[in-house]
C-alpha positions in Angstrom: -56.8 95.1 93.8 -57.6 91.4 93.6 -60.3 91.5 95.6 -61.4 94.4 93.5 -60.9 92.5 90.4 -62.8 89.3 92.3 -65.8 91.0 93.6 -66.4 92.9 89.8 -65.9 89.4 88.1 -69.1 87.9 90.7 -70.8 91.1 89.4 -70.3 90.7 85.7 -71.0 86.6 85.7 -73.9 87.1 87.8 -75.7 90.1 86.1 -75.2 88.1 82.7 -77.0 84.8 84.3 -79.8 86.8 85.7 -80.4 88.6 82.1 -83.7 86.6 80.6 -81.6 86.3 77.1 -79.5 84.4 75.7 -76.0 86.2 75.5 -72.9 84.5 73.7 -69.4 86.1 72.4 -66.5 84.9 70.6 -63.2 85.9 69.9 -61.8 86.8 66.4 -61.4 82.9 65.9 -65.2 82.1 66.5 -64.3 81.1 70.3 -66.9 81.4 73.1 -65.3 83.5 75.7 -68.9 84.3 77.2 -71.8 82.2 77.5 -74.5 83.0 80.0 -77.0 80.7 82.0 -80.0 81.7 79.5 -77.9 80.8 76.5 -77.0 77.1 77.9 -81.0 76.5 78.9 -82.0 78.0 75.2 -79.3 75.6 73.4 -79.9 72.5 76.1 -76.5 72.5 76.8 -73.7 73.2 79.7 -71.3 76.0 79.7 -68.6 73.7 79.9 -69.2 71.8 76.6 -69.5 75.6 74.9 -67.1 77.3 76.6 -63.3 78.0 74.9 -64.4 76.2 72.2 -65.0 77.0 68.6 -68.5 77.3 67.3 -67.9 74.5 64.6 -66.8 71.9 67.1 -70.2 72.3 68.9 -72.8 73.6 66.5 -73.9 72.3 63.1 -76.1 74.2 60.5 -78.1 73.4 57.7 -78.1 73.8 53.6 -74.9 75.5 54.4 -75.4 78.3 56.6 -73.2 79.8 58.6 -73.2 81.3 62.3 -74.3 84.7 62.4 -71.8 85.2 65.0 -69.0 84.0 62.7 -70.7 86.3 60.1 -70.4 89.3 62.7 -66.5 88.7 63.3 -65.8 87.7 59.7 -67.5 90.4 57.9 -67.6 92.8 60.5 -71.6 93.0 60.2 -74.6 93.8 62.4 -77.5 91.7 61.9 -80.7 92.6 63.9 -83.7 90.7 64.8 -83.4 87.8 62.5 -84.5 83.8 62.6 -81.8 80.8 62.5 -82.1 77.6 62.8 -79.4 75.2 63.6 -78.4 72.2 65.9 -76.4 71.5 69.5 -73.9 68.7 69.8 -76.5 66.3 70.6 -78.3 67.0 67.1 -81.4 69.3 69.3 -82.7 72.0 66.5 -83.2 75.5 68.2 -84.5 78.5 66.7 -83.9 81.8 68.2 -83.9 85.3 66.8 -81.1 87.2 67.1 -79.5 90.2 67.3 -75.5 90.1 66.5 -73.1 92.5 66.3 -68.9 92.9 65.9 -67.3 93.8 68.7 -64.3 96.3 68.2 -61.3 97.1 70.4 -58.9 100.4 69.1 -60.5 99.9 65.3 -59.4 96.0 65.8 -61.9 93.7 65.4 -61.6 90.8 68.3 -64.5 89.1 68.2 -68.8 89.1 68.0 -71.5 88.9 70.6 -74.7 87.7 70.0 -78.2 88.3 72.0 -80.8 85.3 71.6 -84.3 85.0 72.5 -86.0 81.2 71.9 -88.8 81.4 69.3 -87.9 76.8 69.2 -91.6 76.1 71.0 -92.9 78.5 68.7 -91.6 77.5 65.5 -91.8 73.6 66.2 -96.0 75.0 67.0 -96.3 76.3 63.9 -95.1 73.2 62.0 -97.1 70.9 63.7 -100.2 73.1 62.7 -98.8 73.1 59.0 -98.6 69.1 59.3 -101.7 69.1 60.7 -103.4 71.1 58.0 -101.7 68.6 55.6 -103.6 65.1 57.4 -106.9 66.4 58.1 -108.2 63.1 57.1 -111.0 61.9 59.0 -114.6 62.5 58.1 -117.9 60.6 59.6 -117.3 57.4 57.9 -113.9 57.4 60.3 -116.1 57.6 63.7 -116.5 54.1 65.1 -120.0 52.7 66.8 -123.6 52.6 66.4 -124.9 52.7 69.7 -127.9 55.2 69.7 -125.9 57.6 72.3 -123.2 58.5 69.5 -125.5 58.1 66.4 -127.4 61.1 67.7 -124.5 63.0 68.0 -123.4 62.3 64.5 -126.6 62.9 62.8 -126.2 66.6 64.8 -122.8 67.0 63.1 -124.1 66.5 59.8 -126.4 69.1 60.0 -124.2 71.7 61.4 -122.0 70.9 58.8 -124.8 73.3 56.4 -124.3 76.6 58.0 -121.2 78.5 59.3 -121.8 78.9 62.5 -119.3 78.6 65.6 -119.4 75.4 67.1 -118.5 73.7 70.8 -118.1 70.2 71.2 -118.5 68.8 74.8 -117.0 65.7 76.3 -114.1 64.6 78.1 -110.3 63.6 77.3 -110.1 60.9 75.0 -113.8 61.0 73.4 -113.2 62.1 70.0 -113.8 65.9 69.7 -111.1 66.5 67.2 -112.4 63.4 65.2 -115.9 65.4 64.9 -114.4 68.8 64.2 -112.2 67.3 61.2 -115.5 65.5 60.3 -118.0 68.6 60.2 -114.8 70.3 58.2 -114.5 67.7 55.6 -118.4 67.8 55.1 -118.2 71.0 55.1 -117.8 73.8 52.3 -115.0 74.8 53.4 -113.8 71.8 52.8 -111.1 72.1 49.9 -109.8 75.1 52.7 -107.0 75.0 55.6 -108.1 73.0 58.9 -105.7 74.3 61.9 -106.1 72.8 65.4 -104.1 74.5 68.3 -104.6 72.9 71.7 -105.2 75.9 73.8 -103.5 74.1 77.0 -100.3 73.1 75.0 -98.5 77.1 74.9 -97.6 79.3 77.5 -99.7 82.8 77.6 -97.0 84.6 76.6 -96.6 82.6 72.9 -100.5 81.9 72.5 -101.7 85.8 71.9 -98.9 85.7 69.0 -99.3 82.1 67.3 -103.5 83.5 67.3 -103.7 86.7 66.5 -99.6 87.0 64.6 -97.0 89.9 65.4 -96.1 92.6 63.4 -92.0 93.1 63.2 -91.0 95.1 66.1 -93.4 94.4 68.4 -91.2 93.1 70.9 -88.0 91.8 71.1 -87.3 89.1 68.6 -91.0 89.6 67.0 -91.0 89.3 63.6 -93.4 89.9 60.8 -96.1 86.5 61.3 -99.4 85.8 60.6 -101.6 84.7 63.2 -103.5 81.5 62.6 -106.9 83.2 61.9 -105.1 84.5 59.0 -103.3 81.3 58.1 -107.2 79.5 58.7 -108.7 82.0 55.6 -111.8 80.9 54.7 -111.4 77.0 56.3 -111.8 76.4 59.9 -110.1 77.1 63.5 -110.5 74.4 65.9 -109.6 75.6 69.5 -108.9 72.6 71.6 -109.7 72.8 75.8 -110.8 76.8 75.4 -111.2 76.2 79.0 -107.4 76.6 79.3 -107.3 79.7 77.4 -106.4 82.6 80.0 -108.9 84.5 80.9 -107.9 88.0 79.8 -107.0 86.5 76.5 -110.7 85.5 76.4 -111.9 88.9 75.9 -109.6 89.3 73.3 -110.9 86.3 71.5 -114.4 87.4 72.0 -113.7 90.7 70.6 -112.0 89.4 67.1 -114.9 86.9 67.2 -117.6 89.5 67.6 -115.7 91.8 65.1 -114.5 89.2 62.7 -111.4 91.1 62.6 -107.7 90.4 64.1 -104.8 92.7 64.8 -101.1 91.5 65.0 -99.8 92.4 68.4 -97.9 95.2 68.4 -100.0 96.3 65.0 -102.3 99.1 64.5 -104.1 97.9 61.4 -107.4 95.3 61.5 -107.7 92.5 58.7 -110.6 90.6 58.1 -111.1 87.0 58.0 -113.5 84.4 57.2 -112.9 82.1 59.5 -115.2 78.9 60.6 -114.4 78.5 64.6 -115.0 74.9 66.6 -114.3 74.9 70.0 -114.0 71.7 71.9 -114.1 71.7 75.8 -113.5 68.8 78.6 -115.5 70.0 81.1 -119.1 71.1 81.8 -119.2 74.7 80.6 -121.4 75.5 83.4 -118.8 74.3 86.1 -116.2 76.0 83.7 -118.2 79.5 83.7 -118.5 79.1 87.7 -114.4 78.3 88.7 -113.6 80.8 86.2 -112.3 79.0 83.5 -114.6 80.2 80.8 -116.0 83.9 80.1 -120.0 83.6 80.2 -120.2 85.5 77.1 -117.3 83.7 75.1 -119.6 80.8 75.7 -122.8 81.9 74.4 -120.4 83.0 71.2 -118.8 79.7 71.0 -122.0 77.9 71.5 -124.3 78.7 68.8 -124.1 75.1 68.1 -123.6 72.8 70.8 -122.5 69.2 70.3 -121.9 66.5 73.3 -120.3 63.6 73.2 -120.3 61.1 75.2 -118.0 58.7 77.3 -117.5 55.2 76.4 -118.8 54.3 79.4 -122.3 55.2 78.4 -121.9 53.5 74.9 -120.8 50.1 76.0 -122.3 48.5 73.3 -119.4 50.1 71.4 -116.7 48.8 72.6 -117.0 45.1 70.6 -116.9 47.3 67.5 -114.0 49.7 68.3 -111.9 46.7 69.5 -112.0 45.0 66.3 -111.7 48.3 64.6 -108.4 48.8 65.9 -107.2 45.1 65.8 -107.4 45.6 62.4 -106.0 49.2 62.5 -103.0 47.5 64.0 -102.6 44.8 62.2 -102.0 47.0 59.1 -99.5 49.0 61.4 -97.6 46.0 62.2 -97.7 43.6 59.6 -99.6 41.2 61.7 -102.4 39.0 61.8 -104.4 39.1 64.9 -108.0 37.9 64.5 -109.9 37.8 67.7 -109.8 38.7 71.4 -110.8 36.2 74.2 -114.0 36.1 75.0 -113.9 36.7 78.7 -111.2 39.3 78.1 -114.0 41.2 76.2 -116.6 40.6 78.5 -114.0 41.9 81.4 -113.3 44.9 78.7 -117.3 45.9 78.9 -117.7 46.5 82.1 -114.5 48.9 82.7 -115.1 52.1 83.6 -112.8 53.5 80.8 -111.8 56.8 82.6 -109.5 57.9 79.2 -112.3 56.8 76.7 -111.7 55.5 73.4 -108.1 57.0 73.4 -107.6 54.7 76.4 -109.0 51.5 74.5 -107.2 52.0 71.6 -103.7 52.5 73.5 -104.6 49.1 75.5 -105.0 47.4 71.9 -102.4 49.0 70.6 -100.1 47.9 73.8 -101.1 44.2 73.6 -100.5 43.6 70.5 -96.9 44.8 71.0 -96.9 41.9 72.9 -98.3 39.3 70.8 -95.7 36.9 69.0 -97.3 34.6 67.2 -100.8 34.3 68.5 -103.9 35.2 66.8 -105.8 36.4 69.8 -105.7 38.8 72.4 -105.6 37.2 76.1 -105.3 38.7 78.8 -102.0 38.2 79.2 -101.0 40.3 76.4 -102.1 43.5 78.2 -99.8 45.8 79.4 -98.6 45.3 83.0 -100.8 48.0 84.6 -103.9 46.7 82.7 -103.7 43.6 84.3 -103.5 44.8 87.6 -106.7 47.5 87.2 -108.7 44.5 85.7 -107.9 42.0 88.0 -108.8 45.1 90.8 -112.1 45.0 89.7 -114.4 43.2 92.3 -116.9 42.6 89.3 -114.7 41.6 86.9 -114.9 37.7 85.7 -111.0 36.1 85.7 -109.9 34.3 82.4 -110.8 30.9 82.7 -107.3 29.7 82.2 -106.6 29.9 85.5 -109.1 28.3 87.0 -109.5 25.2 84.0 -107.5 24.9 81.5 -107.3 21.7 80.9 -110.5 20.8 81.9 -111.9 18.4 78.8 -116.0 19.0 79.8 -115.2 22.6 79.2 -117.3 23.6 75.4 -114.4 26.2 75.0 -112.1 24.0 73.9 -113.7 23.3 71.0 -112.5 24.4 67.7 -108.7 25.1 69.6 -105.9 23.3 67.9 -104.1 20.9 69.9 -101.2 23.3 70.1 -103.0 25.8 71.5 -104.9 23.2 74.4 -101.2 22.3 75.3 -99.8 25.8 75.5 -102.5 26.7 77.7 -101.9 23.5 80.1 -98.2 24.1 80.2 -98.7 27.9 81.3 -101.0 27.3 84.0 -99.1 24.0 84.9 -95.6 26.7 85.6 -97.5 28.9 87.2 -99.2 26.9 90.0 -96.0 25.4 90.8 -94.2 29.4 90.8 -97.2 30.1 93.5 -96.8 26.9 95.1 -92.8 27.9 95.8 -93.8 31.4 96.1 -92.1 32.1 92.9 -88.9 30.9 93.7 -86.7 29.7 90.6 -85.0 26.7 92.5 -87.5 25.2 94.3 -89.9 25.5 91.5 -87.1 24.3 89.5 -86.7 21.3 91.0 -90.5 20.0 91.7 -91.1 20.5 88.0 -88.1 18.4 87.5 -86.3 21.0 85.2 -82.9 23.1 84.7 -83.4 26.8 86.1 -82.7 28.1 82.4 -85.2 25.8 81.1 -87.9 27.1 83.7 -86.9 30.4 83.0 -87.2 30.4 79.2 -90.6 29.0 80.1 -91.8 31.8 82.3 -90.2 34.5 80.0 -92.1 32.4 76.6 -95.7 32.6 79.1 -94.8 35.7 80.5 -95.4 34.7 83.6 -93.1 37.4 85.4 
């Protein structure tokens, strides 16, 4: 009988981990008795810290809510496919919709069980595109350069900014696309109306059809009545980010409510109309994207009624001078600082990289060094990032900053208009750090042919960064 009993528990826990929702019951004090695999990946937690113990030692809720499952045992009520909120131990918020119930035993009530399915990702989605809505900020004044490669573009932009046509902006990861379709929004008239971006590559296929095209209640388990963001986009403009990652099938829907100009909920049988503006921006060549299969042909003509391209920073070099001060002084404002300048060679250096990430990339290098910075007022080399360094210094056509080579050197014209403090920093860095090279960057010996204390050297090479 043991073994009996054994053998029927292995089938019980192992049927309820398998199950692809979340299942959780308490007793008639609001103790977890069961708590299932799905449940503990849903609330980021492990059984063990759920388990035997009572729902208030391990979840929190807000504007004083309570658990549904306490609800079921308390009150003895069933509540069906409905949305809560509320927190793990470690502060996590998880939304799920639910579907609770009492659980009776000869007219006695013993306890609640509760069957979850996580809508989190698809709530913390639609925030981000209400926030979004909320700081579509930039226009064409905010786009940085004057190089004729990017002022063609621009001018482009302006004048698609008269008609409503769809749109789809070219160029790769880190170029600016979203920067042009806020732009061509805020020039727009449609301007005074939403602006919604969803990044096509960010959701899963089986949350995307939903948070586009909304879900009627019933629909499937856990749906609940939603607008789609075509609806929630009424009369402004949809910005579809990397199309190309948009599955395929779900294409052909697209195409279809973009032919049609009407959507249908899943799971609905009614069409609404909408009035709807559509930019689509793509990191890839459409033609290479049309032959791997990434894009539908005919989507693309759709999209494509205007097409805008923009290009890398690598073919706008004459930029970059531009865009680095730009976001010096972004930064500055950022950080309460005052950085003024970047060194000369370090900008030269800075114009002939390749720039595989674009201007997102140059902005997170500035950004990066001047998290660095203490108290100078320029950007060096040394205040890159680690990684930067070692890419630039990688570069067989690169020039080297000229304080390693001569610092000190008095002929040099590029000492003049440096304070004396500065001359002697400079002198003392490169001073340590032939001597570190010389001992092969050994603290004693290096130590003691300077004629120092190990903590003194070391407070030197940490103040030069020299590690």
């Amino acid at each position: 009988m043991n073994n009996f009993l054994k053998r029927m528990n292995y089938y019980y826990d192992k049927v309820l981990d398998e199950i692809d929702a979340g299942v959780h019951v308490v007793d008639e004090g609001g103790n977890t008795v069961i708590y299932n695999r799905k449940m503990a990946e849903i609330e980021g937690m492990a059984k063990a810290e759920v388990l035997y113990k009572n729902l208030h030692d391990v979840f929190s809720f807000e504007h004083n809510e309570e658990s549904r499952l306490l609800e079921a045992v308390e009150k003895g009520i069933k509540i069906e496919n409905a949305k809560q909120s509320y927190y793990n131990n470690q502060g996590l918020e998880i939304t799920t919709v639910n579907h609770t119930l009492p659980i009776f035993f000869e007219n006695e009530r013993i306890g609640a069980m509760e069957i979850a399915r996580d809508i989190t990702r698809l709530e913390k989605l639609i925030r981000e595109n209400r926030q979004q809505r909320e700081e579509t900020r930039f226009t064409f004044q905010s786009i940085i350069g004057h190089s004729p490669a990017i002022t063609e573009v621009i001018e482009a932009s302006k004048r698609a900014t008269r008609t409503d046509s769809s749109i789809l902006i070219i160029g790769d990861t880190g170029t600016g696309k979203e920067l042009f379709a806020q732009s061509i929004h805020n020039a727009s008239e449609r301007a005074h109306k939403p602006f919604i971006s969803q990044n096509c590559a960010a959701i899963p296929d089986n949350l995307i059809e939903g948070l586009l095209f909304g879900t009627k209640k019933g629909a499937f388990t856990g749906a609940i009545e939603r607008p789609g963001l075509f609806e929630e986009a009424e009369g402004g403009t949809l910005l579809l980010d990397e199309i190309n990652s948009l599955n395929i099938h779900l294409q052909a829907k697209l195409l279809r409510v973009l032919q049609e100009k009407k959507v249908r909920r899943v799971g609905d049988t009614r069409d609404r109309s909408f009035n709807v503006r559509i930019i689509a921006t793509i990191n890839e060549d459409p033609i290479d994207a049309i032959t791997n299969g990434h894009l539908r042909k005919d989507l693309y003509y759709r999209l494509g009624v205007v097409s805008l391209s923009i290009p890398p920073l690598k073919e706008r070099r004459e930029d970059i001078e531009e865009l680095v001060y730009h976001f010096i002084h972004k930064y500055n404002e950022k950080f309460a600082m005052g950085v003024k300048d970047i060194d000369s060679s370090l900008l030269s250096n800075l114009f002939h990289y390749e720039w595989p990430g674009n201007v997102r990339e140059l902005e997170h290098l500035i950004e990066g060094a001047m998290n660095l910075i203490e108290y100078e007022e320029s950007i060096t080399y040394h205040h890159l990032p680690f990684h930067y360094r070692h890419r630039l210094q990688s570069q067989p056509f690169l020039k080297k900053e000229k304080v390693f080579d001569h610092p000190v050197d008095s002929n040099k014209q590029e000492h003049i208009g440096h304070t004396l403090n500065d001359y002697l920093t400079k002198a003392e860095r490169h001073f340590i750090q032939q001597a570190l090279i010389r001992n092969q960057h050994h603290i004693t010996n290096t130590a003691k042919e300077l004629g120092m204390s190990r903590q003194n050297l070391q407070y030197r090479i940490k103040k030069h960064r020299l590690t």
